[in-house]
C-alpha positions in Angstrom: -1.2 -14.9 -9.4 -1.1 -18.6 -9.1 -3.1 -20.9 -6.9 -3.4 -17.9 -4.1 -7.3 -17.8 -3.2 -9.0 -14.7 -4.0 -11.8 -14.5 -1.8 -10.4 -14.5 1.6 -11.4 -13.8 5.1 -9.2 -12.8 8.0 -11.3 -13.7 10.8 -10.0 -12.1 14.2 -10.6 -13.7 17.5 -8.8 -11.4 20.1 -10.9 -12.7 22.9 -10.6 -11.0 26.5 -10.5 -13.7 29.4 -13.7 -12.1 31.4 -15.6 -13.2 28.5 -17.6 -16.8 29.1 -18.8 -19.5 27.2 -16.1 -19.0 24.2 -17.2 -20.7 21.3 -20.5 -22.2 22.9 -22.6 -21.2 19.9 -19.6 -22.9 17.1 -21.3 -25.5 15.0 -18.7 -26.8 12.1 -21.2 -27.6 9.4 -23.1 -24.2 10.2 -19.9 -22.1 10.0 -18.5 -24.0 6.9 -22.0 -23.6 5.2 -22.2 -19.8 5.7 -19.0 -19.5 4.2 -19.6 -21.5 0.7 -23.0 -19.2 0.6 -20.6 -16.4 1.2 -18.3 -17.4 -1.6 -15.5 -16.9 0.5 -12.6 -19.8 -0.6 -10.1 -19.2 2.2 -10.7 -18.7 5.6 -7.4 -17.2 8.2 -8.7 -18.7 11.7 -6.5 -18.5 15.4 -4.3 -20.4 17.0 -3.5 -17.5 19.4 -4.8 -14.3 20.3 -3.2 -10.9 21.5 -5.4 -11.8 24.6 -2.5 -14.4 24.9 -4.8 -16.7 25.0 -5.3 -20.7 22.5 -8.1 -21.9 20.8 -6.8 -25.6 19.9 -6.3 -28.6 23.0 -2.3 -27.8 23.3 -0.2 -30.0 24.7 3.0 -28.3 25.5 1.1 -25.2 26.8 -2.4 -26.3 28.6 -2.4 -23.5 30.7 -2.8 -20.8 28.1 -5.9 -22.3 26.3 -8.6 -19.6 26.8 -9.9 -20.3 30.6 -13.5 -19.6 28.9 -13.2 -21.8 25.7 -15.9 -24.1 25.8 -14.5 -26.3 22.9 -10.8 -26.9 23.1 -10.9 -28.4 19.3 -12.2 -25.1 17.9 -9.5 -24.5 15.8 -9.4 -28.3 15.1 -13.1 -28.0 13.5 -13.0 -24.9 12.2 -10.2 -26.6 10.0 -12.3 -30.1 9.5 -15.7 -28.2 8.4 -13.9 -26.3 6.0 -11.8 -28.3 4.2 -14.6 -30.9 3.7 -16.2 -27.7 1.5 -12.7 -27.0 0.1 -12.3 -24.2 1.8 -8.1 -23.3 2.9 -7.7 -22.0 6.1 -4.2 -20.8 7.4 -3.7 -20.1 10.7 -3.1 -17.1 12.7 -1.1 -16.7 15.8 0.4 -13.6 17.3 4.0 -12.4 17.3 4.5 -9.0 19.5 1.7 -8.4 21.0 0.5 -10.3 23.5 -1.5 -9.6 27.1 -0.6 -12.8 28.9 3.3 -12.5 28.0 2.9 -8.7 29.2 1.8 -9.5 32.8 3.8 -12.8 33.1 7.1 -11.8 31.7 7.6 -8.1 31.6 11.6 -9.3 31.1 10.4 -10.5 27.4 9.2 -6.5 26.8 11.0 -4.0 24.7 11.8 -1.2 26.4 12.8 2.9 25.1 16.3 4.6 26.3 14.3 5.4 29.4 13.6 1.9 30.3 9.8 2.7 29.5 7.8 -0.6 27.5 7.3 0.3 23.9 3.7 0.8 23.3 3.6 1.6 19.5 -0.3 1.9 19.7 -0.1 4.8 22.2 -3.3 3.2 23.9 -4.3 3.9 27.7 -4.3 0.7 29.7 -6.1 -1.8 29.5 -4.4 -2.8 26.5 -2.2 -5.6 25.0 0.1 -3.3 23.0 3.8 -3.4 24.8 6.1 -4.6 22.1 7.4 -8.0 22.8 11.5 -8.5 21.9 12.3 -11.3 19.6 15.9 -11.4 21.5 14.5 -12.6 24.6 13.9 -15.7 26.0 10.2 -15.6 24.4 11.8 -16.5 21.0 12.2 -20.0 22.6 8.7 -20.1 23.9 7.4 -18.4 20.0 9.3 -21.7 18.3 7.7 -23.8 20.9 4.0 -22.8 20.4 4.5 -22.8 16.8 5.3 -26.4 16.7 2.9 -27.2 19.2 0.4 -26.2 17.0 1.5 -28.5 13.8 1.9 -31.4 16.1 -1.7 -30.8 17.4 -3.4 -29.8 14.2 -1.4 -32.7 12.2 0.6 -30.9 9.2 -1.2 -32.6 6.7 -4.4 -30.2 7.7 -2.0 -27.3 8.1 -2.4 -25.0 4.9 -0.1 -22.2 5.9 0.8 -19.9 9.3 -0.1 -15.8 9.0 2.1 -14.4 11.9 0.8 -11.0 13.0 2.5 -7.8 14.1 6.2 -7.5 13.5 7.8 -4.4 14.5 10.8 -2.7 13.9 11.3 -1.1 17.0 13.7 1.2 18.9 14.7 -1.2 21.8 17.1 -0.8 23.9 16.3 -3.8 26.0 19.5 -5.5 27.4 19.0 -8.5 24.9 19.2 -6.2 22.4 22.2 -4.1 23.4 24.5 -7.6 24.3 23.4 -8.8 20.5 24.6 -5.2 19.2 27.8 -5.4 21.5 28.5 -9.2 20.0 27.9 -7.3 16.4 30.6 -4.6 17.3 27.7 -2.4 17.0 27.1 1.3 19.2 23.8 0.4 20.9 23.9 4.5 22.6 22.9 5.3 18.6 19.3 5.4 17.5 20.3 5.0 14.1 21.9 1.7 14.6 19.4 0.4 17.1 17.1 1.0 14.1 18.9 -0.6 11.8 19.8 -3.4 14.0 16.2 -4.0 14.8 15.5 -4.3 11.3 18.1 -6.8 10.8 17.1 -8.9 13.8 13.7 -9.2 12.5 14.9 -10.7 9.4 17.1 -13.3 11.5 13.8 -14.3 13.0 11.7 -15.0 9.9 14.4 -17.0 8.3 15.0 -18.5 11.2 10.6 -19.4 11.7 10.5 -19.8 7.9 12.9 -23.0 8.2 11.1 -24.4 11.5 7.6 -24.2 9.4 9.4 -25.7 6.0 10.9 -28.7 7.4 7.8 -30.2 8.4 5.0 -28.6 6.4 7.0 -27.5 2.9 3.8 -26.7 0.8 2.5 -24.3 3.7 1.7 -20.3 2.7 4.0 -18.8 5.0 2.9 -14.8 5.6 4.5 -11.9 8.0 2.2 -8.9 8.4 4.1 -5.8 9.8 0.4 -4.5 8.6 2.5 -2.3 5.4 4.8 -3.6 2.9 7.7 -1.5 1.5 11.4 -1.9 0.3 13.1 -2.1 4.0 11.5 -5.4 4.0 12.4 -6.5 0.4 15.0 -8.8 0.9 13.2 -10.8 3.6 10.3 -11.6 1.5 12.3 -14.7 0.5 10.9 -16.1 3.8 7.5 -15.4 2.6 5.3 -17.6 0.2 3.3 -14.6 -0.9 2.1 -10.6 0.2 -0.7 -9.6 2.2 -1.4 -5.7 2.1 -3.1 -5.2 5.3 -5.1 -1.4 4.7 -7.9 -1.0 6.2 -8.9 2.7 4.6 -11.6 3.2 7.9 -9.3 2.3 10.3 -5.7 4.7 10.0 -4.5 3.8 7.0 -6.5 6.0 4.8 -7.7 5.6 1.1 -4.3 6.6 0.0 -2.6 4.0 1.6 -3.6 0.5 -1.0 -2.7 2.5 -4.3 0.8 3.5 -3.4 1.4 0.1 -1.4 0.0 -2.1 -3.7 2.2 -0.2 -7.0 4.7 -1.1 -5.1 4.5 -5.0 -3.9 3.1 -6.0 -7.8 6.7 -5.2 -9.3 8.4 -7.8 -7.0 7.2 -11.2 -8.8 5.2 -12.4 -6.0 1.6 -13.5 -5.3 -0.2 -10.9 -3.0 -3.8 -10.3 -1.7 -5.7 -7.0 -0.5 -6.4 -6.8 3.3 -9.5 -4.5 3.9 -12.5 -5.2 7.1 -16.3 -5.3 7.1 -15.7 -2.9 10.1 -17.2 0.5 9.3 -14.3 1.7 11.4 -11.0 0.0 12.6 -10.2 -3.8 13.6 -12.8 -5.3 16.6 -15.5 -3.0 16.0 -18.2 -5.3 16.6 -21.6 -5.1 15.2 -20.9 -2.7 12.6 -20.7 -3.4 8.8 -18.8 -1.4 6.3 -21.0 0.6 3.6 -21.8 -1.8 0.6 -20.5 0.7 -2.3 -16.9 1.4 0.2 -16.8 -3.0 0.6 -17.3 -2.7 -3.8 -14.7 -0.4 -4.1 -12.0 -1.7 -1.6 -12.0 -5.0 -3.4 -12.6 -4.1 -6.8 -9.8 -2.3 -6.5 -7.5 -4.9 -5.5 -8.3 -6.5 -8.6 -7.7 -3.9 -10.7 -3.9 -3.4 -9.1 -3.2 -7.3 -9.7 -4.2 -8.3 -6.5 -6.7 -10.9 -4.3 -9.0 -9.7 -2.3 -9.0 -10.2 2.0 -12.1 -9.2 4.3 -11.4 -8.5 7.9 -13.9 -9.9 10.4 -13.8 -10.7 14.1 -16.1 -13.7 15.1 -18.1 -13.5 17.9 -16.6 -15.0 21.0 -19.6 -17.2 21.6 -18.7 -18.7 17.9 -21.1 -17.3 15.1 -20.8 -15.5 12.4 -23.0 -12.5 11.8 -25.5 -13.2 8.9 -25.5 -9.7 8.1 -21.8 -9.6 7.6 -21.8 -12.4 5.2 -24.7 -11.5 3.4 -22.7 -8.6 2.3 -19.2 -10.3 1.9 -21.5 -12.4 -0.1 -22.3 -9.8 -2.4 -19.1 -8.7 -3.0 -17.6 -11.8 -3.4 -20.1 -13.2 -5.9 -18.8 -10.8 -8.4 -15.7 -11.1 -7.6 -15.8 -14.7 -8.4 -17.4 -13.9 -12.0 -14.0 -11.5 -12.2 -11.7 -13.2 -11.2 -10.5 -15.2 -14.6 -9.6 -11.7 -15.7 -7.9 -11.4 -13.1 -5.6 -14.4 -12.5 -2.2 -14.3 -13.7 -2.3 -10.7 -14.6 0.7 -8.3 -15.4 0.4 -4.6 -14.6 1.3 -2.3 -18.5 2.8 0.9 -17.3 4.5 3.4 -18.6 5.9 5.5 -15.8 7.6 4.6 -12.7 7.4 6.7 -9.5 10.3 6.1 -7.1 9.2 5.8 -3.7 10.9 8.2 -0.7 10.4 5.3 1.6 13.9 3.7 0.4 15.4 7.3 0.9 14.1 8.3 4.6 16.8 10.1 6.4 19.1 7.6 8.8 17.5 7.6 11.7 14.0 8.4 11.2 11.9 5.6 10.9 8.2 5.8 8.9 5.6 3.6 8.5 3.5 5.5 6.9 3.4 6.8 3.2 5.3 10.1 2.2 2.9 13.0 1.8 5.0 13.6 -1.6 4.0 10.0 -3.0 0.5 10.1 -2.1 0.8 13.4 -4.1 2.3 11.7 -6.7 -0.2 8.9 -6.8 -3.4 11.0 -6.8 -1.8 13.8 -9.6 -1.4 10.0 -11.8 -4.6 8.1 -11.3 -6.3 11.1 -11.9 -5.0 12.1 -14.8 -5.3 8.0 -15.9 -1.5 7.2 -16.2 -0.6 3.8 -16.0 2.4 3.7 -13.2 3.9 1.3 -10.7 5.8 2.9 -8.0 9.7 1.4 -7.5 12.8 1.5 -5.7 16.4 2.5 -6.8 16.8 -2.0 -7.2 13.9 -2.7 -9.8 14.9 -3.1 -13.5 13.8 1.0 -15.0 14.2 0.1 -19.0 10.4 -1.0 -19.5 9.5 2.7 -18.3 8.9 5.3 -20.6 9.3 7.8 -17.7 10.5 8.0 -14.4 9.5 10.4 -11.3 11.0 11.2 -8.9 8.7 13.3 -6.2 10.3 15.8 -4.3 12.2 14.1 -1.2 14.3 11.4 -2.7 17.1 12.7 -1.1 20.5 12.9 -3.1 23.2 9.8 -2.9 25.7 9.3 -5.3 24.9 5.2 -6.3 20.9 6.8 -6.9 22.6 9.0 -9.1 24.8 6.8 -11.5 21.6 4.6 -11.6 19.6 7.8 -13.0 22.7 8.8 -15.1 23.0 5.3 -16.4 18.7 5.1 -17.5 19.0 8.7 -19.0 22.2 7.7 -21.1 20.5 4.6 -22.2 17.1 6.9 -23.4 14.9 7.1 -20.6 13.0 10.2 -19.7 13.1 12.0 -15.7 11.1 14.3 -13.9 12.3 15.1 -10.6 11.2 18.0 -8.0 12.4 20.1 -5.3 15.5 18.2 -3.3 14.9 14.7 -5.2 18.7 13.5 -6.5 19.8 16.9 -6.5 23.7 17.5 -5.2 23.3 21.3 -3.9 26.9 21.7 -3.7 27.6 20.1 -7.5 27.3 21.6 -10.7 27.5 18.0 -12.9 23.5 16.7 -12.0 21.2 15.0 -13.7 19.2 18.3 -13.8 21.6 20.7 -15.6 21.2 23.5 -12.9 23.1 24.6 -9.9 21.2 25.1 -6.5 21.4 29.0 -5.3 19.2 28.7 -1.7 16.3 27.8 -0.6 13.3 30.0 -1.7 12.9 33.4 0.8 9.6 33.5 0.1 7.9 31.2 2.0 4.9 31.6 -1.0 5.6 32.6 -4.3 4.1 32.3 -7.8 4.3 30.7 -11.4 3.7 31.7 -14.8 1.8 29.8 -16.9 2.4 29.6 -21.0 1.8 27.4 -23.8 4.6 24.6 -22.7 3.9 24.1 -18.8 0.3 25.4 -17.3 -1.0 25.3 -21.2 -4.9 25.4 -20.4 -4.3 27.7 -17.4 -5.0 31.4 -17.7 -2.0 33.0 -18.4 -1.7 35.0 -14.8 0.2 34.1 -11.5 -0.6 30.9 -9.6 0.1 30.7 -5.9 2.6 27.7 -4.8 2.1 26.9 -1.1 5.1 25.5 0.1 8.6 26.6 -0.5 10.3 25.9 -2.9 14.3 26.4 -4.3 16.1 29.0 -6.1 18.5 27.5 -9.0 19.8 28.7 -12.0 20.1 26.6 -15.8 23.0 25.9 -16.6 22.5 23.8 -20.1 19.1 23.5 -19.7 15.6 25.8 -21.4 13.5 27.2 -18.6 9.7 26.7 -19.2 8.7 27.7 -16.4 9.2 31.1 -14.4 8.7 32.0 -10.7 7.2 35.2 -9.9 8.2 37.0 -6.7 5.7 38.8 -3.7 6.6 41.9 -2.7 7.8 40.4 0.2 7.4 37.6 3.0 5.1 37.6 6.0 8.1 38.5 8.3 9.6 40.8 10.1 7.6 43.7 9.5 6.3 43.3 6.6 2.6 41.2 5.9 -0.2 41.7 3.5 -4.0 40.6 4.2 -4.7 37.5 5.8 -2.2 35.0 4.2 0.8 36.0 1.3 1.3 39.4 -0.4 0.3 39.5 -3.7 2.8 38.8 -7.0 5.1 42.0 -7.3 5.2 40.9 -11.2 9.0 40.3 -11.4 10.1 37.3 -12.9 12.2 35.3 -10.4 13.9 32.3 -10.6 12.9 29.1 -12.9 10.4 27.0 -11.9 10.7 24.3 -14.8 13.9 23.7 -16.5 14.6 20.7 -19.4 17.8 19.3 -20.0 17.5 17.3 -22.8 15.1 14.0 -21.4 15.2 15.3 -17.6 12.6 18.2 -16.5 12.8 19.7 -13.1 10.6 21.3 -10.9 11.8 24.1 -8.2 8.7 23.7 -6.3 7.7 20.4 -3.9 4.5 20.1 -6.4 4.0 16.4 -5.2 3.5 17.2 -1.3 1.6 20.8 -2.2 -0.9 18.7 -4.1 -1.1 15.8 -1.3 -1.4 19.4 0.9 -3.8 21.7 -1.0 -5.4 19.7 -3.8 -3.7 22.8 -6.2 -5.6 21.7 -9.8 -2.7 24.0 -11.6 0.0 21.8 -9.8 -1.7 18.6 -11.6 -2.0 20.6 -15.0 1.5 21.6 -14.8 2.9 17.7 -14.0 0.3 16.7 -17.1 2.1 18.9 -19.3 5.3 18.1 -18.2 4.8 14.0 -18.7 3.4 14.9 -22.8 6.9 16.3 -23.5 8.3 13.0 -22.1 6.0 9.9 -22.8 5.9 9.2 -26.8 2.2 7.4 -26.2 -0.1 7.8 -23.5 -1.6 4.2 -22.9 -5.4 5.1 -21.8 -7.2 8.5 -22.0 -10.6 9.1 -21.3 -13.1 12.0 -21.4 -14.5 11.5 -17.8 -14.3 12.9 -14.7 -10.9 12.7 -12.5 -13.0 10.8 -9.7 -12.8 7.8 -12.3 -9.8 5.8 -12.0 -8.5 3.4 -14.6 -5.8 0.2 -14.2 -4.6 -1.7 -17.3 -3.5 -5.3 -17.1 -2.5 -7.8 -19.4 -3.1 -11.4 -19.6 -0.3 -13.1 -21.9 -1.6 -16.6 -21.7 -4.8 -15.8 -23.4 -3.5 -12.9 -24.9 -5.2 -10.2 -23.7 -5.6 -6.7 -22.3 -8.3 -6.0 -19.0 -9.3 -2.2 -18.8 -10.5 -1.9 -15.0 -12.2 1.4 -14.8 -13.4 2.6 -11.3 -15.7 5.1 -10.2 -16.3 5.4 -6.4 -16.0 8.8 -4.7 -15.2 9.1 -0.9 -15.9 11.2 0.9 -15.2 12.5 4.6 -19.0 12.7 6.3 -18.3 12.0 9.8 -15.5 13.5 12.2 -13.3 9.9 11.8 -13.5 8.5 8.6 -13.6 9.0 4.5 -15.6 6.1 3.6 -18.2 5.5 0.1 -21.9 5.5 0.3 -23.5 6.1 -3.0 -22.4 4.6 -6.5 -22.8 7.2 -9.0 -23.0 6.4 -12.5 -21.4 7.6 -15.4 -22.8 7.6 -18.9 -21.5 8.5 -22.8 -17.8 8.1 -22.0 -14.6 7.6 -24.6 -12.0 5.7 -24.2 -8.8 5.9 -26.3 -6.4 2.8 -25.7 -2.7 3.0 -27.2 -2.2 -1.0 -28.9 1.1 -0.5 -30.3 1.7 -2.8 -33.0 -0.7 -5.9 -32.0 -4.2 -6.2 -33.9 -7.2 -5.7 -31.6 -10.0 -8.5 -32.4 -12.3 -8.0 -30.4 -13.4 -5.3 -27.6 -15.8 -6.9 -24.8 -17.2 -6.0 -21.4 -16.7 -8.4 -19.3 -17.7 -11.0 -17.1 -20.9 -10.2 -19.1 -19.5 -11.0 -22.6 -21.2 -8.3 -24.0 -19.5 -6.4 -27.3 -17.8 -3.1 -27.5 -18.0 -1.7 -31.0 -14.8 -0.4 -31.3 -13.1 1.8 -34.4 -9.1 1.5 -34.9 -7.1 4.4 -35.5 -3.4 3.3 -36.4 -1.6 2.3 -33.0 -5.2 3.3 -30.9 -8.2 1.8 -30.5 -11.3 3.8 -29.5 -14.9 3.4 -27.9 -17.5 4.1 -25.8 -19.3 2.9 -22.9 -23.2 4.2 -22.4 -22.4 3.4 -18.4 -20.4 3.0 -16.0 -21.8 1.9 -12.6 -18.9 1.5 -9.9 -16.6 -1.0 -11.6 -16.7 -2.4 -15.1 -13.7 -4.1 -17.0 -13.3 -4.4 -20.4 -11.4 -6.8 -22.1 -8.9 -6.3 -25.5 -8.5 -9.5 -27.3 -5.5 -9.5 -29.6 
């Protein structure tokens, strides 16, 4: 990261219009001063609000300034106060959502096949949530407002725009369907309104990204579609950096940041974490977020190469809650002693996981993460692999390994890509359906696909290549998997059949019928630097948390990586993340240790810290000469003891987040 702030705040201001006295309370110096005690560097404050409604004295559209706002400069001093403290403050203003627009001009609405608005929140009215189309005429007004805005804020106090909620939606709004008919394009297809939708959104932010750049070129320039994956990647041209919006309270879930934020690091560009001081979800006022779940959330950001971003919502009467910032304040203090570890660092991995999000069927459309990457990312952070997760596009030769869990679904250009990075060395494990040509003999995998598995639940047999510090009796798998035969390659692994399915007739106890004890089809096969698994392992540990499935992958990556780059002798609730620093030549070991857990009906979240003590650490260095080993930001020394290409040490404790630093 370059000059990107890392102690942000995203401070909401949705403000309904039956609310008085807006702003009322707002004193500049106040506001400003709170924030310096809060260590916070960079503040996002509105322009616009999903209310529909202004916070700055605009000229081209008066009658949308909140009817309640009792200081029309708001925005104006919210700017002033903090820039006289150096504080940045982008500004926010609303895309597709927006209350005002959805009463005024329903014509500006997307609409489904059945002519019904497009509410992708699936909210009861009231609610501000019907999907605006960026075909209609409101792209006109959208262009307006945003230049309103730098001719009343001046663009020399104008230090970037953050434009929320951009959708790719299903519309089939008659804007839509004339653009699709001018594109030779079949707008009765879902697929291609999909498709299209995707495409039009990309004309729009080129198309914004030019009116902001011609008249304030050093602004940040960020769209948030609240997840970042590869069906955006070729728009983030228009964008001066990433913000991962993952609030793990509020829907997206702890699993969301680690396989998002894998992701966004291997594209070269700056990025922050987006998390909230809400205990629960965005505009949850009056609650604050669990200290140890705050720690975590940022710490962790860090640790994956990121800034960090808190999510507030001011108070409409203008003033922020001290208890909010006392504990921002607290997290940000140490952040700021961490932060020159942090700056400028490069992820060291040594696998890749290939994301199913570039690989969704045509037609289907998914923003969330696939059950069999989550799987993927939890059976790897706990077993302390260093990994990015990739697309079919990024550059695979600096990866010792590459996985590919269980739904990458076969194409032939995925294919000569794989073919090509095995050919030139590189190592594969793949599962279930993931680049497998059922109907083809010559795959990566050396096997040829029978059927899928009868058994809805059948077994495998451990021994001392795959499942080595399993007992050596039948373990249950819980999904289905797929019968295939080797052709050139060793089996490692075998299946062992039930007596028969729960079907029909024919059921056992409460669940499966126990393992008949003949040997079935492989489960594990090798062909020369490419293992494959028969079973969806990935999703059936995302599903069931299966300990053997993990043991089995762990074997499976020793007979592929020729050096494991950090191993530890603590628990698997301890994550680690190892970065490098080139410019002052060294290595930052993040180690985390937070546990969450699910104590309420809604929500995992963290409450307790619990420390670790007496654990080893065993750190490959390759061919570069360790010099020193120190925990840092405390400067304190490691004794260390080096063992040919390894380094080794110990830490007496570990108490949430610790880094240490390897000075070549």
């Amino acid at each position: 990261m370059s000059d990107l702030r890392f102690r942000q705040v995203h401070l909401d201001f949705h403000s309904s219009e039956y609310i008085p006295e807006v702003g009322a309370d707002f004193n500049g110096e106040e506001f400003a001063e709170r924030l310096e005690k809060a260590n916070v560097d960079s503040i996002t404050c509105f322009a616009r609000c999903h209310h529909g409604w202004l916070y700055y004295p605009s000229r081209k559209h008066t009658d949308l300034i909140h009817p309640g706002l009792a200081n029309h400069n708001l925005l104006i001093d919210q700017i002033k106060a903090c820039h006289d403290r150096g504080i940045k403050v982008p500004i926010y203003t609303t895309v597709q959502w927006d209350g005002r627009i959805m009463r005024e001009h329903p014509e500006w609405l997307s609409v489904d096949e059945q002519g019904n608005y497009i509410n992708t929140q699936n909210v009861e009215e009231p609610h501000f949530y019907h999907t605006i189309c960026l075909n209609s005429g409101y792209r006109k007004f959208f262009k307006e407002h945003l230049h309103d805005i730098m001719d009343v804020v001046g663009v020399e106090n104008i230090d970037g725009f953050f434009m929320d909620i951009l959708f790719q939606v299903d519309c089939c709004c008659d804007h839509c369907k004339k653009k699709m008919e001018d594109l030779h394009l079949d707008s009765r297809k879902k697929e291609v309104r999909l498709k299209y939708s995707l495409q039009m959104l990309e004309e729009f932010k080129t198309e914004i990204t030019a009116e902001i750049k011609a008249r304030v070129p050093e602004a940040s320039v960020f769209y948030n579609s609240s997840h970042v994956g590869p069906a955006s990647k070729d728009n983030f041209k228009e964008y001066s950096h990433l913000e991962l919006e993952s609030l793990p309270s509020g829907g997206w879930g702890y699993d969301h940041f680690p396989a998002t934020s894998r992701y966004a690091r291997t594209l070269g560009m700056d990025m922050i974490g987006m998390t909230g001081k809400f205990h629960t979800y965005w505009g949850d006022f009056h609650s604050l977020k669990n200290q140890a779940a705050l720690e975590f959330e940022c710490f962790n950001m860090l640790a994956m190469g990121a800034g960090c971003s808190i999510g507030d919502q001011l108070h409409p009467r203008g003033r922020l809650s001290e208890g909010a910032y006392d504990l921002i304040g607290k997290i940000y203090k140490s952040v700021r002693e961490k932060e020159p570890y942090c700056r400028k660092a490069k992820p060291v991995a040594e696998i890749a996981v290939l994301t199913p999000e570039e690989f969704y069927p045509e037609g289907e459309y998914n923003l969330g993460i696939s059950p069999s990457l989550i799987g993927a990312v939890r059976m790897l952070q706990e077993l302390s692999f260093q990994f990015d997760v990739i697309d079919s596009k990024t550059p695979m030769d600096s990866y010792q390994l590459i996985i590919l869990p269980d739904c990458i679904y076969y194409n032939e250009e995925l294919e000569k890509v794989m073919k090509n990075y095995i050919a030139n060395g590189g190592k594969v494990i793949g599962s279930y359906d993931s680049c497998l040509n059922k109907y083809g003999k010559n795959n990566i995998y050396g096997i040829t696909w029978k059927e899928e598995s009868p058994y809805y639940r059948e077994f495998v047999m451990p021994n001392q290549i795959i499942g080595k510090d399993l007992y050596k009796e039948e373990y249950v798998m819980y999904l289905r998997g797929h019968n295939v035969e080797a052709n050139d390659g060793e089996v490692l692994m075998d299946k062992i059949e039930p007596y028969f399915d729960r079907s029909g007739k024919t059921f056992c106890s409460h669940q499966h019928a126990p393992s008949s004890g003949k040997v079935g089809y492989p489960e594990v096969i090798r062909n020369g630097n490419v293992i494959y698994f028969a079973h969806p392992i990935f999703k059936l540990y995302r599903k069931n948390a299966a300990k053997w499935c993990k043991l089995m992958l762990k074997d499976a990556v020793a007979l592929c990586l020729e050096h494991k780059l950090v191993s530890h002798n603590g628990p698997s609730t301890m994550t680690t993340a190892l970065n490098h620093q080139e410019q002052e030549k060294r290595d930052i070991l993040h180690i985390l240790h937070y546990i969450t857990e699910k104590r309420s009906e809604d929500i995992f979240t963290v409450e307790d810290v619990i420390p670790l003590y007496g654990v080893e650490f065993k750190i490959y260095t390759g061919n570069k000469n360790p010099a020193a080993v120190t925990l840092v930001p405390e400067e304190a020394a490691v004794p260390f003891v080096i063992d040919g290409q390894y380094i080794s040490f110990r830490l007496d404790k570990i108490e949430g987040h610790c880094m240490i630093s390897i000075q070549y």
